[in-house]
PAMAR-486899 format. One record per residue (C-alpha): residue number from 1; x, y, z; chain; residue in one letter. Coordinates in nm, 3 decimals. Layout:
// residues N
drentor->NUM | east->X | north->Y | up->Z | lumse->A | vexgu->A
...
END
This chain:
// residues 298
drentor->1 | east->-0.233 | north->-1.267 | up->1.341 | lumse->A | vexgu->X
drentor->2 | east->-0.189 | north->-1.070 | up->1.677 | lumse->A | vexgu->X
drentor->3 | east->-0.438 | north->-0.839 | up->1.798 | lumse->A | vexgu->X
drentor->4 | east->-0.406 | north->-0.628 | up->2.092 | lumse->A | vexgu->X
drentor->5 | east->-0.613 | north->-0.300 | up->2.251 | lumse->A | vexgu->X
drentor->6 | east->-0.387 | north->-0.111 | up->2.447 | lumse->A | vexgu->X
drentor->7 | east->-0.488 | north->0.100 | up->2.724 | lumse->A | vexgu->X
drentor->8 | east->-0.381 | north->0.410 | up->2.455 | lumse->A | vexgu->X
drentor->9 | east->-0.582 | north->0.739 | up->2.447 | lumse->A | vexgu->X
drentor->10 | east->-0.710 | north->0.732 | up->2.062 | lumse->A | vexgu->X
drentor->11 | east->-0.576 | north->0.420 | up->2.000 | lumse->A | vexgu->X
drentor->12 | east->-0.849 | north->0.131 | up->1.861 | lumse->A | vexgu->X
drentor->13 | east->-0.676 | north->-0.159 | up->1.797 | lumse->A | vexgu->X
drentor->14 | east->-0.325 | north->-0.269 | up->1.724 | lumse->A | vexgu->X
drentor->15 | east->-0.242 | north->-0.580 | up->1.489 | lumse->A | vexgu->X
drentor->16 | east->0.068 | north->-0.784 | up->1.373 | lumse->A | vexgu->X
drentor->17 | east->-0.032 | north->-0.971 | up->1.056 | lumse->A | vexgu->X
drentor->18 | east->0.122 | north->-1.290 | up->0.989 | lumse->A | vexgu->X
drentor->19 | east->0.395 | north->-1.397 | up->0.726 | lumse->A | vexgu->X
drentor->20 | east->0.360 | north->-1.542 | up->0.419 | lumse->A | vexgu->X
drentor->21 | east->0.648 | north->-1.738 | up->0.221 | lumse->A | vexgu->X
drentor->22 | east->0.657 | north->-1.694 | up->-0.152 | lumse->A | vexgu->X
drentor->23 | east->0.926 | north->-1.910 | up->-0.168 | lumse->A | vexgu->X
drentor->24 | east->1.324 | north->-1.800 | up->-0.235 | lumse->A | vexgu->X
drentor->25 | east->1.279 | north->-1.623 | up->0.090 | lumse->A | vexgu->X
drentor->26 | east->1.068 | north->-1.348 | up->0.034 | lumse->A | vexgu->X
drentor->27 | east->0.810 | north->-1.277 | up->0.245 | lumse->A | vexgu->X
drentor->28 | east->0.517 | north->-1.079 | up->0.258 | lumse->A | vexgu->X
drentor->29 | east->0.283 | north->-0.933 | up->0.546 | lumse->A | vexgu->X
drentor->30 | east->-0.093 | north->-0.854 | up->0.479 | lumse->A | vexgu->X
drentor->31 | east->-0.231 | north->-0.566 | up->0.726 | lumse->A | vexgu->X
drentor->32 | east->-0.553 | north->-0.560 | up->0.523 | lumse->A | vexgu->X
drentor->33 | east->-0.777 | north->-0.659 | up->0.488 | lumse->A | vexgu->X
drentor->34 | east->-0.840 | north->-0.880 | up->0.776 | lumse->A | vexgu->X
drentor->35 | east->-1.071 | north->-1.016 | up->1.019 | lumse->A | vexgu->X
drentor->36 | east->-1.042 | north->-0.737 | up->1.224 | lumse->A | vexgu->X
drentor->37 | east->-1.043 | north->-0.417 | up->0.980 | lumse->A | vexgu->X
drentor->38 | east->-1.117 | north->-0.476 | up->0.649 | lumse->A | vexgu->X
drentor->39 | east->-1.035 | north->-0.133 | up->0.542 | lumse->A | vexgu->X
drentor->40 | east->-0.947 | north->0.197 | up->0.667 | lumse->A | vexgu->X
drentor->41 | east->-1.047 | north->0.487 | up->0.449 | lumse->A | vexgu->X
drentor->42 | east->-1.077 | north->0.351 | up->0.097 | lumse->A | vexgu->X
drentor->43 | east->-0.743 | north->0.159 | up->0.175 | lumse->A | vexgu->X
drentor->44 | east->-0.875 | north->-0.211 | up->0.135 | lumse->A | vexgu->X
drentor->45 | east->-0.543 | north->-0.409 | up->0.112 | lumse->A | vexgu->X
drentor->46 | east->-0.185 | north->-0.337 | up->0.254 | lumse->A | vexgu->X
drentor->47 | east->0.110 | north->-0.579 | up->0.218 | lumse->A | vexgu->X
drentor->48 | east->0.449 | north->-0.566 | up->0.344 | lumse->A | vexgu->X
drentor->49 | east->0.708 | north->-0.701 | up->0.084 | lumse->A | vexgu->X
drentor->50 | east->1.019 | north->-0.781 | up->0.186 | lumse->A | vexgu->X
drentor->51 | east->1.258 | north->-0.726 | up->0.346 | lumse->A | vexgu->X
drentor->52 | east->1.473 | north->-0.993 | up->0.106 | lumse->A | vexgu->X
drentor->53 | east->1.809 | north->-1.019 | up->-0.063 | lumse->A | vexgu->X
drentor->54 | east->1.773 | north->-1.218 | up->-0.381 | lumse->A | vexgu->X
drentor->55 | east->2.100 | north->-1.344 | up->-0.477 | lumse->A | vexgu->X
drentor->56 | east->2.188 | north->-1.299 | up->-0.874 | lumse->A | vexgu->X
drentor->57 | east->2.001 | north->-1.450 | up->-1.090 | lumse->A | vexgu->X
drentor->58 | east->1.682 | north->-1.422 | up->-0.851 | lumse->A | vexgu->X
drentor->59 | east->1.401 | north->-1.193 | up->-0.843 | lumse->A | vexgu->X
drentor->60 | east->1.040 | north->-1.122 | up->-0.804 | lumse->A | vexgu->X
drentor->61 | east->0.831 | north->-1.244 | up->-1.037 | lumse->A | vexgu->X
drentor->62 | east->0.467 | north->-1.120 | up->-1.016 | lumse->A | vexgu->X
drentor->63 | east->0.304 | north->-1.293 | up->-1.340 | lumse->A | vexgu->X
drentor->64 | east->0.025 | north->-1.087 | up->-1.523 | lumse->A | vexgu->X
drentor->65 | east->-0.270 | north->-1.080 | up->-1.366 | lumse->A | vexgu->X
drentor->66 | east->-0.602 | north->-0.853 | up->-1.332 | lumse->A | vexgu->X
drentor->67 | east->-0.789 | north->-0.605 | up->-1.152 | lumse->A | vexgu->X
drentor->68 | east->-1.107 | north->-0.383 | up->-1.102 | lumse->A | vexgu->X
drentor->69 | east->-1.222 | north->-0.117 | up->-0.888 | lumse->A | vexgu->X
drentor->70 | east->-0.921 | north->0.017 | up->-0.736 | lumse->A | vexgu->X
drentor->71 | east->-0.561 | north->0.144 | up->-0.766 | lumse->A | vexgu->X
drentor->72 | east->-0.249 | north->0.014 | up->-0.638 | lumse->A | vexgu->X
drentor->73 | east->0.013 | north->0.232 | up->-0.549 | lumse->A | vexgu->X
drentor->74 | east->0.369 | north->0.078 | up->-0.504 | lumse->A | vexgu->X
drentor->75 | east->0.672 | north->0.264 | up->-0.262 | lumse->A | vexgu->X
drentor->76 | east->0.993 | north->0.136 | up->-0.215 | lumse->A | vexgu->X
drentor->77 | east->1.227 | north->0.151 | up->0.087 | lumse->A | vexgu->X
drentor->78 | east->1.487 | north->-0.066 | up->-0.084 | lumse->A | vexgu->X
drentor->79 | east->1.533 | north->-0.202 | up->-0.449 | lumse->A | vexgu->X
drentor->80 | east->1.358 | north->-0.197 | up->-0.814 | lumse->A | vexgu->X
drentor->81 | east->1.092 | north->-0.354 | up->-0.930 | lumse->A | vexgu->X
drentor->82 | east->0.989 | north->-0.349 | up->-1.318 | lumse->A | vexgu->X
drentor->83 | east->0.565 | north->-0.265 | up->-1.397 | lumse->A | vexgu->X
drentor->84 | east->0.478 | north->-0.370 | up->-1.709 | lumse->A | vexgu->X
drentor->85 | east->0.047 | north->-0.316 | up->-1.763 | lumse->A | vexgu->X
drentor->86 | east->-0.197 | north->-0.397 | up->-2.064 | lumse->A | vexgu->X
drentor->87 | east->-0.209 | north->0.008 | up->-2.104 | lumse->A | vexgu->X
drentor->88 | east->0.185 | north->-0.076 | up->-2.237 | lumse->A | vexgu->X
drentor->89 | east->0.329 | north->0.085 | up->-1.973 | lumse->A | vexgu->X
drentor->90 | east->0.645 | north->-0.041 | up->-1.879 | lumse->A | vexgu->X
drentor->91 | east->0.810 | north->0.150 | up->-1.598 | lumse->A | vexgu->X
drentor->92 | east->1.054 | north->0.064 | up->-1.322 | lumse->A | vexgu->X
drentor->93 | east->1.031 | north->0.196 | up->-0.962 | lumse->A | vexgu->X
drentor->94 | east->1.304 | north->0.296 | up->-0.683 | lumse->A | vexgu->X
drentor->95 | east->1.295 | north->0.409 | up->-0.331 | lumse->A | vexgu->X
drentor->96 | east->1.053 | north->0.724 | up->-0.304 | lumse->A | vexgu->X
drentor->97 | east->0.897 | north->0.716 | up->-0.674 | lumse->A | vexgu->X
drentor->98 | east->0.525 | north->0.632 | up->-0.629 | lumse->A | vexgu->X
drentor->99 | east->0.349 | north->0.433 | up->-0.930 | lumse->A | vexgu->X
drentor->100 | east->-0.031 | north->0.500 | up->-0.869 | lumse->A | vexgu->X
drentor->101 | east->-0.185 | north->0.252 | up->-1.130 | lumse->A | vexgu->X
drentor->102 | east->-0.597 | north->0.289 | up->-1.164 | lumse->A | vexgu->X
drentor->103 | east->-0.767 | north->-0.024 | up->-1.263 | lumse->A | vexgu->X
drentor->104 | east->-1.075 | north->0.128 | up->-1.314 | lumse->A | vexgu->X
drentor->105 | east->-1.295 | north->-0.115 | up->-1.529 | lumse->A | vexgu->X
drentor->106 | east->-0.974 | north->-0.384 | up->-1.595 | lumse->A | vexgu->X
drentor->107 | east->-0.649 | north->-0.381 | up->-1.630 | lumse->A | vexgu->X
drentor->108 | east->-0.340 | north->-0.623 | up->-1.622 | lumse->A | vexgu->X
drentor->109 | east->-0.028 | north->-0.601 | up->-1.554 | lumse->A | vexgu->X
drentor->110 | east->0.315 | north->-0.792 | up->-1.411 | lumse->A | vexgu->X
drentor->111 | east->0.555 | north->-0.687 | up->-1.141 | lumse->A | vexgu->X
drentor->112 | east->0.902 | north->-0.829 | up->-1.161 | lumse->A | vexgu->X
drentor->113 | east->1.281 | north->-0.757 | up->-1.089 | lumse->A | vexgu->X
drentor->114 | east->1.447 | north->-0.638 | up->-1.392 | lumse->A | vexgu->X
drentor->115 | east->1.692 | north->-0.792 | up->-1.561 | lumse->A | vexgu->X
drentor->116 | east->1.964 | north->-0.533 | up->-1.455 | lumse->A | vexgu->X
drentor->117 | east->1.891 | north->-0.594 | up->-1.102 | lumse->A | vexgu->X
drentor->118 | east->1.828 | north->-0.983 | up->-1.172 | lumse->A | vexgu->X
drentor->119 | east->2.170 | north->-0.988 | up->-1.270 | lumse->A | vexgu->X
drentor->120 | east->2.377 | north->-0.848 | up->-1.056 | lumse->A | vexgu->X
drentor->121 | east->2.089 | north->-0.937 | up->-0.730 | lumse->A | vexgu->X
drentor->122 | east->2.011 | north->-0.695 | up->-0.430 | lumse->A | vexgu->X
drentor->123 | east->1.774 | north->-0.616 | up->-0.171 | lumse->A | vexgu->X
drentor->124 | east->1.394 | north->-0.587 | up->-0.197 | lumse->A | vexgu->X
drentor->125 | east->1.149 | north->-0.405 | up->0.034 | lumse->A | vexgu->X
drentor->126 | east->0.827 | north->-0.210 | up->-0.051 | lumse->A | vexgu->X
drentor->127 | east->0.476 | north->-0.164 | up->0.028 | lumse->A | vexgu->X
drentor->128 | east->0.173 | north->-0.229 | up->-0.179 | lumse->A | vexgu->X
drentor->129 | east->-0.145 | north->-0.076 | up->-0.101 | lumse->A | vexgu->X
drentor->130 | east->-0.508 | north->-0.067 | up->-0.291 | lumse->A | vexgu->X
drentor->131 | east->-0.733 | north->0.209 | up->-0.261 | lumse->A | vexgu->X
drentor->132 | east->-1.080 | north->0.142 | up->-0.358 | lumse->A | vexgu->X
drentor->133 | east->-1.257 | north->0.347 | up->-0.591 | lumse->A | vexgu->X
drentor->134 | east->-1.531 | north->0.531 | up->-0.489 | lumse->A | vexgu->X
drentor->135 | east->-1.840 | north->0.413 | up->-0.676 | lumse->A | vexgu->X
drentor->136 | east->-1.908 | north->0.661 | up->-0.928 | lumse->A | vexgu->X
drentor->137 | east->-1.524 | north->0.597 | up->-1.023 | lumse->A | vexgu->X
drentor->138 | east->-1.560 | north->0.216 | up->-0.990 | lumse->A | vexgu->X
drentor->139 | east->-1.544 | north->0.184 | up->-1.368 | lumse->A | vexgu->X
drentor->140 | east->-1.376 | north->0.470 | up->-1.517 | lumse->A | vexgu->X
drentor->141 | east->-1.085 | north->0.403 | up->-1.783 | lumse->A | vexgu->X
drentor->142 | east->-0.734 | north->0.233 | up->-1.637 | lumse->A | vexgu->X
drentor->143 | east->-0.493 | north->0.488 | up->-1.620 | lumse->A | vexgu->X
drentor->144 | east->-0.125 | north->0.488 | up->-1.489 | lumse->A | vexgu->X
drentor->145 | east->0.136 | north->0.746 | up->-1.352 | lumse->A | vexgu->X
drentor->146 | east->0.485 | north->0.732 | up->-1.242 | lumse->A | vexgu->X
drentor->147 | east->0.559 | north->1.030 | up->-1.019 | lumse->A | vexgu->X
drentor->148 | east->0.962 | north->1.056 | up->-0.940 | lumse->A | vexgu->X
drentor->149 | east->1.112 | north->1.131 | up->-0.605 | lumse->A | vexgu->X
drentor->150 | east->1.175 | north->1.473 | up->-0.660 | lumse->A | vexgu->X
drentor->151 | east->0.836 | north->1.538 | up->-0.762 | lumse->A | vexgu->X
drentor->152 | east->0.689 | north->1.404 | up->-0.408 | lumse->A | vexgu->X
drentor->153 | east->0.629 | north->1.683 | up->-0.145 | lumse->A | vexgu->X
drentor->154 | east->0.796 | north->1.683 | up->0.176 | lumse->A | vexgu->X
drentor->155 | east->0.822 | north->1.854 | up->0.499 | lumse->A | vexgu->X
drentor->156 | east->1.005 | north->1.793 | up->0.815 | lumse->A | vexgu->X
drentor->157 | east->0.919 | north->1.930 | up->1.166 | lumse->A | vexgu->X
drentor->158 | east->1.032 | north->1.781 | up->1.511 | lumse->A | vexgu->X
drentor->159 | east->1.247 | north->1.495 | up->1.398 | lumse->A | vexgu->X
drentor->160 | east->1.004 | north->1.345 | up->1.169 | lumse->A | vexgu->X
drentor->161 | east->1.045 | north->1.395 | up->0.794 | lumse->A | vexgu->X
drentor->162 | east->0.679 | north->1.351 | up->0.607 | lumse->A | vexgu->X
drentor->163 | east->0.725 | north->1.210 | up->0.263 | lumse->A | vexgu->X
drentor->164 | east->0.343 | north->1.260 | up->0.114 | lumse->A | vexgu->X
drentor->165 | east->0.278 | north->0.988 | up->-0.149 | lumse->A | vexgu->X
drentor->166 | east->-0.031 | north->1.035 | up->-0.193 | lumse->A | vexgu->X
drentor->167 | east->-0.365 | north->1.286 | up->-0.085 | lumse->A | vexgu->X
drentor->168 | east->-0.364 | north->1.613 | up->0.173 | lumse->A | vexgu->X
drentor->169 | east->-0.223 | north->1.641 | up->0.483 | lumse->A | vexgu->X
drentor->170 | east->-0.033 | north->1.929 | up->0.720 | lumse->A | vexgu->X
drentor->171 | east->-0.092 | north->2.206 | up->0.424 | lumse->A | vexgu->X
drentor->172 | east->0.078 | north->1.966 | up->0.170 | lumse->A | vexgu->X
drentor->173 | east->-0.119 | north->1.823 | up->-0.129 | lumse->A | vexgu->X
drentor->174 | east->0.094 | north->1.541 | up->-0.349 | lumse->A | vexgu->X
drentor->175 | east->0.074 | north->1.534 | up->-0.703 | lumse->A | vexgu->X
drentor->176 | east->-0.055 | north->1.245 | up->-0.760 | lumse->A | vexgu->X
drentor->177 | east->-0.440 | north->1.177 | up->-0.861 | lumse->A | vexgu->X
drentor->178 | east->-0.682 | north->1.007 | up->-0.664 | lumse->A | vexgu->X
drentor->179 | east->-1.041 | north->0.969 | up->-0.697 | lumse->A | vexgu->X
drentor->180 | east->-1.173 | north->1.030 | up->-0.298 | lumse->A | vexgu->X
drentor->181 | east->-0.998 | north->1.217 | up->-0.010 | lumse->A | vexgu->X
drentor->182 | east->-0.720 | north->1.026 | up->0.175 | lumse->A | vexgu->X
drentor->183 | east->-0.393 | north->1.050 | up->0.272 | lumse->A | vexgu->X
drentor->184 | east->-0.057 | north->0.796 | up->0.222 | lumse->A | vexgu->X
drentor->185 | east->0.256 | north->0.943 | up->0.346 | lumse->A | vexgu->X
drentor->186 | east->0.593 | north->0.793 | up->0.464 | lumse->A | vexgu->X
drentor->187 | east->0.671 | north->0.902 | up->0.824 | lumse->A | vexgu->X
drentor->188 | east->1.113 | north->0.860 | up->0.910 | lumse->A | vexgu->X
drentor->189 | east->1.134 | north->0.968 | up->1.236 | lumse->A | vexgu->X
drentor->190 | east->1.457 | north->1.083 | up->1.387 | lumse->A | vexgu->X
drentor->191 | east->1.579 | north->0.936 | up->1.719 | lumse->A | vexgu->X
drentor->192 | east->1.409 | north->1.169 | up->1.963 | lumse->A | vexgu->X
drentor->193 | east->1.188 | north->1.257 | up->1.753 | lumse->A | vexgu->X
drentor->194 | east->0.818 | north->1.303 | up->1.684 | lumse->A | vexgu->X
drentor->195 | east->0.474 | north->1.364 | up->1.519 | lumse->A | vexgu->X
drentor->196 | east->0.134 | north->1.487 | up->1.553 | lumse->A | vexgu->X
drentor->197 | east->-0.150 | north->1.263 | up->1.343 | lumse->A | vexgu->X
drentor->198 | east->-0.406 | north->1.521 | up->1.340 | lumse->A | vexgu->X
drentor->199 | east->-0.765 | north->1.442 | up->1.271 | lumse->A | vexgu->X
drentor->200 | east->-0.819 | north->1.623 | up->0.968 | lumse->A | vexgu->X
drentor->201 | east->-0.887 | north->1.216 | up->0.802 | lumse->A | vexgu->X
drentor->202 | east->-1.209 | north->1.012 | up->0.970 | lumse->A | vexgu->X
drentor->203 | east->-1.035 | north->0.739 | up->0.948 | lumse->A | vexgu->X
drentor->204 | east->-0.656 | north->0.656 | up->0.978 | lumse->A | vexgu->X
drentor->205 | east->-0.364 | north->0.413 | up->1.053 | lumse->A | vexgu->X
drentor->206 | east->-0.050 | north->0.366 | up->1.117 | lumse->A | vexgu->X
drentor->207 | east->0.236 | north->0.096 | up->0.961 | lumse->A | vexgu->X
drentor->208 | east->0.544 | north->0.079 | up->1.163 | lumse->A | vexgu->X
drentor->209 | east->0.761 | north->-0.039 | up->0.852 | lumse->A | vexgu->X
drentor->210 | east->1.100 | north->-0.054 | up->1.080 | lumse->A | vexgu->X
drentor->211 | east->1.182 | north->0.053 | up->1.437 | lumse->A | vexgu->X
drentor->212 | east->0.952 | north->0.134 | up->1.755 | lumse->A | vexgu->X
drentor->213 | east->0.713 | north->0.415 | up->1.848 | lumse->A | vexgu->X
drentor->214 | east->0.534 | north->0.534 | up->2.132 | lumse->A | vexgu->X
drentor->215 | east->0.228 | north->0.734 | up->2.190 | lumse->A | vexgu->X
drentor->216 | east->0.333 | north->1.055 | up->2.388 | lumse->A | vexgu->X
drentor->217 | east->0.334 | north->1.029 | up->2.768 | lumse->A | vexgu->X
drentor->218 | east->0.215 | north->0.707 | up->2.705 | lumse->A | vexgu->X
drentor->219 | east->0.369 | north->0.345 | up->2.830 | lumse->A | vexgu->X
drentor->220 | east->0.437 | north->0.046 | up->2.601 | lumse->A | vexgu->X
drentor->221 | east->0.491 | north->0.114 | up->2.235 | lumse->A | vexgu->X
drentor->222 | east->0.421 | north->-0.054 | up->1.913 | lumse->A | vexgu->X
drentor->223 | east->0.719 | north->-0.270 | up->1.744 | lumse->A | vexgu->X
drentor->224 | east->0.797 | north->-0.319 | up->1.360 | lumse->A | vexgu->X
drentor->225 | east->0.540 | north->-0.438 | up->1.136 | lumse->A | vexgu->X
drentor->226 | east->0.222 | north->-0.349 | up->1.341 | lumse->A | vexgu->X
drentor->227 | east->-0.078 | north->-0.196 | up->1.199 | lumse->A | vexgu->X
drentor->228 | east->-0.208 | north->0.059 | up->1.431 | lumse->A | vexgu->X
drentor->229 | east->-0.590 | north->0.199 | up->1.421 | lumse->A | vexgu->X
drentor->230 | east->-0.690 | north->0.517 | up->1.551 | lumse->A | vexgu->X
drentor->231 | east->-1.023 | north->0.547 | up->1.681 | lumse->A | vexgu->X
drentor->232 | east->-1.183 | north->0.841 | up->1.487 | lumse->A | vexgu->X
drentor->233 | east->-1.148 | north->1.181 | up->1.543 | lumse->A | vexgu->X
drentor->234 | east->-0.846 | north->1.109 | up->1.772 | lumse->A | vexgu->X
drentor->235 | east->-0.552 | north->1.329 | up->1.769 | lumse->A | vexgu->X
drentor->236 | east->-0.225 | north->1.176 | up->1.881 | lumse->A | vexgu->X
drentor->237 | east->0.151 | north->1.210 | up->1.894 | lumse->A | vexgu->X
drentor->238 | east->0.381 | north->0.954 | up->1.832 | lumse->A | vexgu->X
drentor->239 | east->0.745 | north->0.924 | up->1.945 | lumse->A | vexgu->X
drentor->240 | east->1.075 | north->0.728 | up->1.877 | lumse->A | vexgu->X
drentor->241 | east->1.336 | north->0.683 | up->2.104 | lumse->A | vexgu->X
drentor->242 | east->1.583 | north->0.477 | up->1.856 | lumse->A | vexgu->X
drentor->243 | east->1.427 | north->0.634 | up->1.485 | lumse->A | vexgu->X
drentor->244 | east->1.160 | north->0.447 | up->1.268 | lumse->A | vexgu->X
drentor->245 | east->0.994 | north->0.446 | up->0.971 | lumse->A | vexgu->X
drentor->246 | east->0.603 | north->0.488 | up->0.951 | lumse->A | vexgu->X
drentor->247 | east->0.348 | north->0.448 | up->0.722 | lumse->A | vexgu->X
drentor->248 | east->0.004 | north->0.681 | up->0.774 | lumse->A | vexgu->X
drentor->249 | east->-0.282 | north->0.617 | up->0.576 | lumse->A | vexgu->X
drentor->250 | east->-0.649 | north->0.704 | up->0.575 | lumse->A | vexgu->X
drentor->251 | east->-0.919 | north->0.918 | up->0.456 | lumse->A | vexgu->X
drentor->252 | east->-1.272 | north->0.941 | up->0.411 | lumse->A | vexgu->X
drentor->253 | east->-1.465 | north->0.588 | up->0.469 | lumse->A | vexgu->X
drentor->254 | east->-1.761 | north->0.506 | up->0.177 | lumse->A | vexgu->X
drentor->255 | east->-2.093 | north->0.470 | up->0.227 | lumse->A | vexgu->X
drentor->256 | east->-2.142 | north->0.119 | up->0.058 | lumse->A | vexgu->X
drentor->257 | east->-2.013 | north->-0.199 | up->0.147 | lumse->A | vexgu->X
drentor->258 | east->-1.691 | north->-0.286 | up->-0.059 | lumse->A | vexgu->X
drentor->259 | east->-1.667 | north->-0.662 | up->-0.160 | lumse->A | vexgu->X
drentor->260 | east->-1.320 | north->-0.804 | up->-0.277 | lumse->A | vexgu->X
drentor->261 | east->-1.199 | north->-1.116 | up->-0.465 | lumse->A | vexgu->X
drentor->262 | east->-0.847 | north->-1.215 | up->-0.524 | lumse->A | vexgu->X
drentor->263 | east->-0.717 | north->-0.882 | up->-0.716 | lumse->A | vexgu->X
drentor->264 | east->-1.069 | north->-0.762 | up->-0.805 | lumse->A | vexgu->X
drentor->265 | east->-1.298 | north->-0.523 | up->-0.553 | lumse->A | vexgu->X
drentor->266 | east->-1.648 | north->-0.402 | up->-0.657 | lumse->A | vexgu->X
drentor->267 | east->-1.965 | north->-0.200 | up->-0.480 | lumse->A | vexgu->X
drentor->268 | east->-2.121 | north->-0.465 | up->-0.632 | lumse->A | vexgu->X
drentor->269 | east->-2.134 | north->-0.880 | up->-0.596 | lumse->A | vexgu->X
drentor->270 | east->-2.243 | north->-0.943 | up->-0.921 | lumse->A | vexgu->X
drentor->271 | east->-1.931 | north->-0.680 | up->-1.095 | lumse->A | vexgu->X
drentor->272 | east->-1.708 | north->-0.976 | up->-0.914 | lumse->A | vexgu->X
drentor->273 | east->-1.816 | north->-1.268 | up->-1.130 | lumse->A | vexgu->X
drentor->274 | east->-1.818 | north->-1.085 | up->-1.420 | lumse->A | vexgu->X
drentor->275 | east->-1.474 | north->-1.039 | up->-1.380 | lumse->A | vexgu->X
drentor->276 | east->-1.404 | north->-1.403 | up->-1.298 | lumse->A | vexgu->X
drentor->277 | east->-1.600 | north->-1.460 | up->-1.599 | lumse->A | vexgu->X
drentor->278 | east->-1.392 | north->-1.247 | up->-1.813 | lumse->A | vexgu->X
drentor->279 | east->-1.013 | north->-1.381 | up->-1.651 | lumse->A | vexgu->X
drentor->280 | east->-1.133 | north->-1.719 | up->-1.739 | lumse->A | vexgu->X
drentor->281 | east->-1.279 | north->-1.667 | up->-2.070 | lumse->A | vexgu->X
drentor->282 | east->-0.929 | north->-1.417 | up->-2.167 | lumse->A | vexgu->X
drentor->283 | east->-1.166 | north->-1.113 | up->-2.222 | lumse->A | vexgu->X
drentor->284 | east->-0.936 | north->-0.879 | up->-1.998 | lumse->A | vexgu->X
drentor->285 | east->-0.659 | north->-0.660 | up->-2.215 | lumse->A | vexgu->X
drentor->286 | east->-0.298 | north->-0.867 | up->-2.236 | lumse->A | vexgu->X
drentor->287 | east->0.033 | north->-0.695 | up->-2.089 | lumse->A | vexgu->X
drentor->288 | east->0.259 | north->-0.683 | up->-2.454 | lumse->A | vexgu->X
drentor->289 | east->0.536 | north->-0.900 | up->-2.471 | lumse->A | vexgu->X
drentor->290 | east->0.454 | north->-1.148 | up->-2.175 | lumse->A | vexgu->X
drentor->291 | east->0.304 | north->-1.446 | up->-2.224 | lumse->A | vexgu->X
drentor->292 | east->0.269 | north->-1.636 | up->-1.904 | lumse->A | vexgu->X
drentor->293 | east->-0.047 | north->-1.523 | up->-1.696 | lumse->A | vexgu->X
drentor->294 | east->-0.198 | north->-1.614 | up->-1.318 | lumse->A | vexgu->X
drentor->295 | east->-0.482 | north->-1.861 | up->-1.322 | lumse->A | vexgu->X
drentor->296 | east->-0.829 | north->-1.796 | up->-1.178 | lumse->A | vexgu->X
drentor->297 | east->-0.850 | north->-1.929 | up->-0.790 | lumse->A | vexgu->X
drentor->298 | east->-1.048 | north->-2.192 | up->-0.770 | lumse->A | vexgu->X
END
């Protein structure tokens, strides 16, 4: 991992998190948490999926496994991916859908390529983010939505088009429900273009998914796949010369501590081994019609 604090009016920090191979060469990139920033708003993880071309017959293949005290949310920029959960959901996702799955107390599930797309092969590349729950939430019922392009709001002003995936933000309010204030939206900004992060969030960041951008009237600029921390309260304006694609994410930090293990995160330690305990002992809810499962790390 890369860290760097540019000389940048409202700029904190900027990071470029390392890859990881999962083997068949797709790769991932984990933003957060990390040493530096463990979460920004109630986001607590970020990955990077992708990009990867599996040939046919390949795929992803994300074995069932658990989770507590958050939701995942899944976006596309290329590709399918097939969520099956323990709620017997079984839903597949394209470019600018948005599954928002709650884990609440427990859930399972299994993310994998389809056997449509297996078949024939194709690219992959996506972004999965976890947004704690805030801790009167923590252990509310799991719950999951598919929300379809079409039913995403969008706006576009000054070269930048503003997918909003999630939250509040410029007037818009997405469709999708979420337990605390945030905001997740896709940023594809035009060559030339540009946008104003305002500070109506206390806490935000930006994910340069593909391309460059630059902080107005500002030298240096920020390349693809860093994670970019505004300092709070900060208004700024960011520019592309070439076109990118941006991820902006944020909201409203919590007052307690948030404590994470593997896929489970809790307000509280002792909510962590219980859920160890009950992955072990095969007390969490099975996802029908798959029988293979991801061990406990030891």
């Amino acid at each position: 991992m890369t860290i760097r604090t540019p000389d940048v009016p409202g700029i904190e920090f900027a990071l470029l998190p390392p890859v990881r191979d999962l083997g068949e060469g797709f790769k991932v990139r984990r933003a957060l948490p990390s040493a530096h920033r463990r979460m920004v708003g109630p986001f607590i993880f970020f990955d990077q999926m992708g990009p990867a071309t599996f040939a046919g017959g390949e795929g992803l293949d994300v074995r069932p496994h658990p989770h507590i005290g958050l939701a995942t949310v899944t976006y596309l920029v290329e590709g399918e991916i097939l969520h099956r959960d323990s709620l017997g959901s079984v839903q597949a996702i394209r470019p600018g859908e948005v599954n928002w799955m709650t884990a609440g107390r427990g859930i399972t599930h299994s993310e994998r390529t389809g056997p449509e797309m297996r078949s024939s092969g194709g690219p992959l590349f996506g972004l999965q983010a976890w947004v704690a729950l805030p801790t009167h939430a923590e252990e509310t019922d799991p719950a999951f939505a598919h929300h379809k392009a079409d039913e995403i709001p969008t706006g576009e002003v000054d070269g930048t088009r503003l997918t909003l995936i999630a939250g509040q933000v410029d007037g818009l309010t997405s469709p999708v429900k979420t337990l605390s204030d945030l905001v997740y939206a896709e940023l594809v900004i035009a060559p030339g273009g540009r946008y104003r992060v305002a500070a109506e969030h206390v806490e935000r960041a930006l994910y340069v998914v593909s391309g460059e951008i630059s902080v107005g009237g500002q030298t240096g600029g920020f390349a693809t796949s860093e994670l970019i921390v505004l300092k709070p309260g900060a208004e700024v304006v960011i520019e592309s010369t070439t076109g990118a694609r941006v991820m902006l994410m944020g909201g409203e930090p919590f007052p307690e501590k948030r404590h994470i293990f593997w896929n489970f995160v809790s307000s509280r330690p002792d909510r962590l081994e219980q859920a160890k305990a009950d992955w072990k002992e095969d007390r969490f809810a099975h996802v029908p019609e798959e029988h293979e499962f991801i061990p406990l790390p030891e």
